[in-house]
Structures are given as C-alpha cells and as structure tokens.
C-alpha positions as semicolon CSV with decimal commas, in nm:
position;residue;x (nm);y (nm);z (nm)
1;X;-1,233;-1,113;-0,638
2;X;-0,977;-0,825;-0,609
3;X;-0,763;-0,796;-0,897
4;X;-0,422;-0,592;-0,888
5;X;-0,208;-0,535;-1,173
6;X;0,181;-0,549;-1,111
7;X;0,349;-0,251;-1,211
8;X;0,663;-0,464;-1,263
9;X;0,494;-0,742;-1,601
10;X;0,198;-0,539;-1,645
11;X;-0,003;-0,887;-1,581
12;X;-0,351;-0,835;-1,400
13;X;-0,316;-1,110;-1,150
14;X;-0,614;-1,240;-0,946
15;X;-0,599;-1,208;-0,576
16;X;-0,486;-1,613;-0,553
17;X;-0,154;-1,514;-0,769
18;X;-0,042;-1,274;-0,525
19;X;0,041;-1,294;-0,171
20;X;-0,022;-1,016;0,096
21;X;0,252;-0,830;0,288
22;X;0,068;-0,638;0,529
23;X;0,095;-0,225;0,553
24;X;0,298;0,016;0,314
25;X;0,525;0,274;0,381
26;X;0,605;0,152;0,721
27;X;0,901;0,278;0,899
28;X;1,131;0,098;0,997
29;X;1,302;0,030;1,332
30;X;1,555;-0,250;1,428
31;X;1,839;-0,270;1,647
32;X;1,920;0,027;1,805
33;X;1,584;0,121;1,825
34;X;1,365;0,180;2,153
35;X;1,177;-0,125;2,281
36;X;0,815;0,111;2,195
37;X;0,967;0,207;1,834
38;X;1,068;-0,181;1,722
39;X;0,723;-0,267;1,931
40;X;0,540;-0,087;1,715
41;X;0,741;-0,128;1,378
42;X;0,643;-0,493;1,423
43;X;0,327;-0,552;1,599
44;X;0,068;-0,189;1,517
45;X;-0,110;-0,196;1,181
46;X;-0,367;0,085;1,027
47;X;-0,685;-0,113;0,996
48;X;-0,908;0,158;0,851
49;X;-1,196;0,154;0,699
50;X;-1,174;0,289;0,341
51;X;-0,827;0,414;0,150
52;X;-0,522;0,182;0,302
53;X;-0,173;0,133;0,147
54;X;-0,081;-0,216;0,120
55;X;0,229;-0,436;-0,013
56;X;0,205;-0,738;-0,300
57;X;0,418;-0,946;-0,369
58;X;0,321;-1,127;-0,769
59;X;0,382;-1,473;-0,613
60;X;0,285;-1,624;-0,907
61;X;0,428;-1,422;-1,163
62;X;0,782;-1,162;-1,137
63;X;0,762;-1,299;-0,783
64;X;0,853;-0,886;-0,731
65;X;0,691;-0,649;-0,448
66;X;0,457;-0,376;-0,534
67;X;0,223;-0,133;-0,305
68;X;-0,130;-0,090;-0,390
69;X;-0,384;0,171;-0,313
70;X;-0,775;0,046;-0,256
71;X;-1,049;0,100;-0,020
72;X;-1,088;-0,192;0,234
73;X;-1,513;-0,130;0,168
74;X;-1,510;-0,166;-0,152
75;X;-1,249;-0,332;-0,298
76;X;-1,187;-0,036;-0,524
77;X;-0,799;-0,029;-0,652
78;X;-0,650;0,340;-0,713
79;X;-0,364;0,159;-0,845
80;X;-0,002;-0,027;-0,814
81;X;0,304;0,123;-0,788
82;X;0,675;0,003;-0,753
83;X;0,768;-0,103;-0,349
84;X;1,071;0,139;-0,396
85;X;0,845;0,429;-0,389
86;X;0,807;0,658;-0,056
87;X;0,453;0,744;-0,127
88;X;0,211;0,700;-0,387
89;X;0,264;0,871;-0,718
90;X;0,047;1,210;-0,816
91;X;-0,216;0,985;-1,057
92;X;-0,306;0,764;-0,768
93;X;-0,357;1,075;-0,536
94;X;-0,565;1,262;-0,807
95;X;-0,741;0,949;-0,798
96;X;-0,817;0,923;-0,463
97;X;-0,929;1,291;-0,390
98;X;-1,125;1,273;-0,689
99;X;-1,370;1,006;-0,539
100;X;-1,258;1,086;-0,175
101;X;-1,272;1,470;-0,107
102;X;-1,060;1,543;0,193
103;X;-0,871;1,335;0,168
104;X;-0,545;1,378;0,218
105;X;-0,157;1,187;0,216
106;X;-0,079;1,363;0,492
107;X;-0,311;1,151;0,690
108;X;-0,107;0,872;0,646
109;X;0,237;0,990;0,713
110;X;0,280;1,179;0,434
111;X;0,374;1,544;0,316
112;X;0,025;1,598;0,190
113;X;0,185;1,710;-0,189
C-alpha cells in the first residue's frame, strides 16, 4: 500500500486517507487561452513509467494539498512537499539522481537546478 506523509501534520497517511489529484506542476490555461493550450491544460497527462510528480490532497486528515515524488514501478516515494512549491525541493532531487542517474528536472518542465 503506498504510504505518503503530508508535509503539512507530519501524519504518514495510508493511500485510503488521501485522495489523488492527478499531475503536478501543471500549467495553467483558462480563459483567454487558445482552444490547443486549455485542450491540453485539461485533457494531456504524463503517464510515465518511473519518476512522476503527483498532487495529494490528506482527505482524511489537514484536508490540505501536497505534491509527491515516486516512481509509478515501484511505488518508491522521494518525498512530499507543500502544493505551493514550483518544483521539487533540492533533497528530493538529490534523491532522485541518487537512485536515478540522468535524471534530470529539466525533463519535466523544469530548469534542471
């Protein structure tokens, strides 16, 4: 069973306390937006196969959103961090590389720091 710890209580909640929000870091496009940009804002999702970015929300707990970091194979979690945050802090990423070499944040949008 996966098993994420909110970064908000500090409780490690069980999959079944939490509810899933889909992709993190998204960006996002509303009105004003091109028909393709506010297509794809709502309708294309990463699916990979390994490290993905994903948002919690501690349904059963703060009832706050947080974005985790764990492989889709494994269920391995790299951590939780606040939903406020534009990309995962430097522990997570030293994490990451560490068991993933080549890996990189740039690969998903980010600056690659």
């Amino acid at each position: 069973m996966l098993t994420l710890n909110c970064p908000y209580c500090g409780v490690d909640a069980e999959e079944t306390e939490l509810s899933p929000g889909g992709e993190a870091h998204l960006k996002r496009f509303g009105p004003g937006s091109s028909e393709e940009a506010f297509e794809g804002y709502l309708f294309v999702r990463e699916n990979p196969k390994g490290v993905h970015f994903e948002r919690w929300r501690h349904a059963y707990g703060c009832g706050k959103w947080f974005h985790a970091a764990r492989c889709t194979m494994t269920l391995e979690v790299f951590g939780t961090y606040p939903a406020q945050t534009f990309e995962p802090p430097k522990d997570i990423k030293d994490k990451i590389t560490a068991k993933r070499p080549g890996w990189a944040w740039r690969d998903f949008g980010g600056d690659g720091a």
